[in-house]
N, C-alpha and C positions, 0 to 999 in steps of 0.2 A: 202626297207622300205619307201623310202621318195616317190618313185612311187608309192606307197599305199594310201599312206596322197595326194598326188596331186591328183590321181586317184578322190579318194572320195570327195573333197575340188569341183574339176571343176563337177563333177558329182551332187554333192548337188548346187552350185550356180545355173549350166545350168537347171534342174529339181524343183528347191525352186518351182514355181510359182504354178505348173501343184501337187507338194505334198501337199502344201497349200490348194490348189482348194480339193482333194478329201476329207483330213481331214474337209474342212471345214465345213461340215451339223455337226460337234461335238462342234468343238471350235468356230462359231460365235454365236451360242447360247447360248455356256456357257459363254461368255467371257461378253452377254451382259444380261444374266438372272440374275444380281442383280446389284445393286446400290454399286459403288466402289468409293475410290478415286483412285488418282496417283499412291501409294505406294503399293494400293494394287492388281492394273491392273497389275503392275509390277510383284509384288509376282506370281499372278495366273499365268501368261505367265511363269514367270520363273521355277513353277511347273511343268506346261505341258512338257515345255523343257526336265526338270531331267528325267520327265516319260521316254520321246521318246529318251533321252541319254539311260537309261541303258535298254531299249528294242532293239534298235542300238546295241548296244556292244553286249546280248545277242546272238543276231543275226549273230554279228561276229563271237563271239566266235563257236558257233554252224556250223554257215557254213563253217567258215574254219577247222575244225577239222573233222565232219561227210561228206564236199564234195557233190558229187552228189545223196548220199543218200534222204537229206533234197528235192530234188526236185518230191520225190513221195509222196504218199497219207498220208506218217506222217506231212508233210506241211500244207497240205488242211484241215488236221483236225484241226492242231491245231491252223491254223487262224480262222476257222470255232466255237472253241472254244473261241476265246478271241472276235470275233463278236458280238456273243452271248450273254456274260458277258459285250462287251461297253452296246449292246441296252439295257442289265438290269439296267445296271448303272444310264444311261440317262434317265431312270424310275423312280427308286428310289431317285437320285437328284431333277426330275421335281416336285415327292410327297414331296419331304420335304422342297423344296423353295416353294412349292403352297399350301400348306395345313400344315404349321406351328404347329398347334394347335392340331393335331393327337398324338396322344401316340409315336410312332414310331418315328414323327421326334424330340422328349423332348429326346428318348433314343441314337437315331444315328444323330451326330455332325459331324463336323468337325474337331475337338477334335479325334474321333476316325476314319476317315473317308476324308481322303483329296483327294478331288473328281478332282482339277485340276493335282496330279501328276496321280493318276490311270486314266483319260482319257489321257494322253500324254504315259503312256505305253501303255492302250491298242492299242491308231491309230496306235503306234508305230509296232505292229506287223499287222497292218493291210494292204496287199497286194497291195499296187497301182504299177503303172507301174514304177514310180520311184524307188521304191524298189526292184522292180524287175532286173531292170536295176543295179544295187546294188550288187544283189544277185549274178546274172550272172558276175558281175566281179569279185566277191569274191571267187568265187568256181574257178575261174582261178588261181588266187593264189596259192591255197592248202598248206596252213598257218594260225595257229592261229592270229600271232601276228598280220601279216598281214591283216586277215581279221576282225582282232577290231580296226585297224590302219582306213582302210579304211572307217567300217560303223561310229568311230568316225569323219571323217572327212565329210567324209555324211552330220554329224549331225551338223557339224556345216556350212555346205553349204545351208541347207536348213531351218535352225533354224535363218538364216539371215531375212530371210520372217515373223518371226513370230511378227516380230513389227511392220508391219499392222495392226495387232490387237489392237493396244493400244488405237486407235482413239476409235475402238468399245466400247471400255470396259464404254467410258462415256456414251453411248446411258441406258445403263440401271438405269440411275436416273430416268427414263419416265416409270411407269405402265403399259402403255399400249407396251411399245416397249418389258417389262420383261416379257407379259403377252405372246406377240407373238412370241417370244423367247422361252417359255416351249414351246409351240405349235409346234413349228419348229424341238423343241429336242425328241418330243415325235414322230412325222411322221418321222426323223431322224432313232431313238432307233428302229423302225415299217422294215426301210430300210435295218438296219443292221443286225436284227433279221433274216432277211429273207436272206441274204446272207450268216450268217452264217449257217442257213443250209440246204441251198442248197450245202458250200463247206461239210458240215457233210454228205450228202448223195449221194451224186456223188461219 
């Protein structure tokens, strides 16, 4: 058990930097497409986190119980799906921080709609080489417990990194920085559309 937790612990520290870097075309643009304070850079980071917590454990749980199964074309799809759904995301978010005043964004809040934990699940199932790296230890295992032992401590090896971010979250009191920020989310949302599916038709 505790080999599981070390397991995952040196694997998320050594990996932070390189999981950061591929998440990041999602969360430097959210983190700096509105005007925050302190309290509430804090909040949004700590959203993202919860996201990518129970997409982690999901993950555990799943790999360790279906094993080598999870490494064929039921993977590919359903990254392929959750791709799809971030790039709509980062769509819908950029519509209703840029264009306020549409019907749509009066009816879909925040209130019904907390756009920092659903991007922290979706990166969460989103394939980078760290994860991988991840994956492939867990299926070694061939244990639940173990393998939500592990991808919990993943999460918090590499959830270490996520306060980098906090510096960002000030840049978006500047218009023009929140302005380049959609922009970035929308060629972003373009990037991940297209990846996912490619993994939907391969």
């Amino acid at each position: 058990m505790w080999e599981a937790i070390l397991q995952g612990l040196i694997l998320g520290l050594s990996t932070g930097p390189l999981c950061l870097a591929y998440c990041g075309p999602v969360f430097v643009p959210f983190i700096m497409a509105e005007e925050r304070r302190a309290g509430r850079i804090a909040r949004v980071i700590g959203e993202l986190a919860l996201g990518r917590l129970l997409a982690y454990l999901a993950f555990g749980v799943t790999v360790g119980y279906l094993g080598m199964w999870l490494e064929g074309p039921v993977l590919q799809r359903a990254v392929g799906v959750a791709l799809i759904a971030l790039s709509l995301l980062m769509v819908l978010y950029v519509v209703l921080r840029g264009w306020p005043h549409l019907r749509l964004c009066h009816r879909v809040n925040e209130r019904y709609l907390r756009f920092p934990f659903l991007f922290g699940l979706l990166t969460g199932i989103n394939i980078c080489p760290p994860f991988l790296l991840a994956i492939s230890s867990a299926l070694g295992l061939g244990d639940v417990l173990r393998g939500v032992l592990l991808f919990g401590a993943f999460f918090l090896g590499t959830s270490a990194y996520l306060v980098l971010l906090f510096p960002l979250g000030y840049l978006g009191r500047w218009p023009s920085i929140r302005i380049v920020s959609w922009m970035t989310a929308l060629l972003s949302s373009l990037f991940f559309f297209v990846m996912g599916l490619v993994r939907l038709v391969t």
